[in-house]
N, C-alpha and C positions, 0 to 999 in steps of 0.2 A: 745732855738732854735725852728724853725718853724718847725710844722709836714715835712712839701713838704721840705724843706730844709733838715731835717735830714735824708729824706729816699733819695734824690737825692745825698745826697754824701754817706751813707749806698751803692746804688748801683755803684757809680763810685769806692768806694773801693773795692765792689767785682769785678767788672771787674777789676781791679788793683792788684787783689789780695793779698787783706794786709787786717789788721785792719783797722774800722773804726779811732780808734783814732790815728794808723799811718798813713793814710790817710792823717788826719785832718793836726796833726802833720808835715808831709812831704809838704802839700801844703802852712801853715803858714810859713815854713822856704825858702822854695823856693821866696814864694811871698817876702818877706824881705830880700832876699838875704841871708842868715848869717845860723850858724848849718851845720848838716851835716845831711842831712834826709836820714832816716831811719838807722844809725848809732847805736841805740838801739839794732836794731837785727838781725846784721852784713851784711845789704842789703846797705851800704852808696853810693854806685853807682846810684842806683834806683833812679829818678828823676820821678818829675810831671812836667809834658807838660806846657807851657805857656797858650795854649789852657785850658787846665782843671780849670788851678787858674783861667782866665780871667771869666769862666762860670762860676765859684761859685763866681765869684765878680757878677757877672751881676744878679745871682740868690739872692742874698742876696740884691740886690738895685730893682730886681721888687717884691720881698717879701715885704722892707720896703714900697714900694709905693703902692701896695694891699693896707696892712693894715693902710696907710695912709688913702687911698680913703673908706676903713673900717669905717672908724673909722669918717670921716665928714660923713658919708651916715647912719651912727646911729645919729651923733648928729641933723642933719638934720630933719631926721625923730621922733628924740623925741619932736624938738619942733615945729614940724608942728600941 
């Protein structure tokens, strides 16, 4: 996982106040529909926002495309 990605949802979990990996956990089951998040530790009510999952999708596709444009802007530059 990217550094800026894992402190971006580190801080939406403490605003959320849970665990980093119920966090994680609560937003993978929501995004898929299916589980019962945060059911582990007796919070099953507790929902992630449509909003939140959509940003860590949109965070995770301008991370990949950084490191896309990374990564041509090294090979570029090696064989220039």
């Amino acid at each position: 996982m990217a550094p800026e990605l894992h402190a971006e949802l580190a801080g939406a979990a403490e605003q959320a106040g849970t665990s980093l990996n119920q966090f994680i956990n609560d937003v993978l089951a929501s995004a898929v529909g299916t589980g019962d998040p945060g059911a582990e530790d007796g919070q099953g009510d507790r929902r992630v926002s449509r909003s939140v999952a959509f940003a860590l999708v949109a965070n995770v596709v301008v991370v990949g495309v950084a490191a896309a444009a990374a990564i041509v802007l090294i090979v570029l530059a090696l064989t220039s």
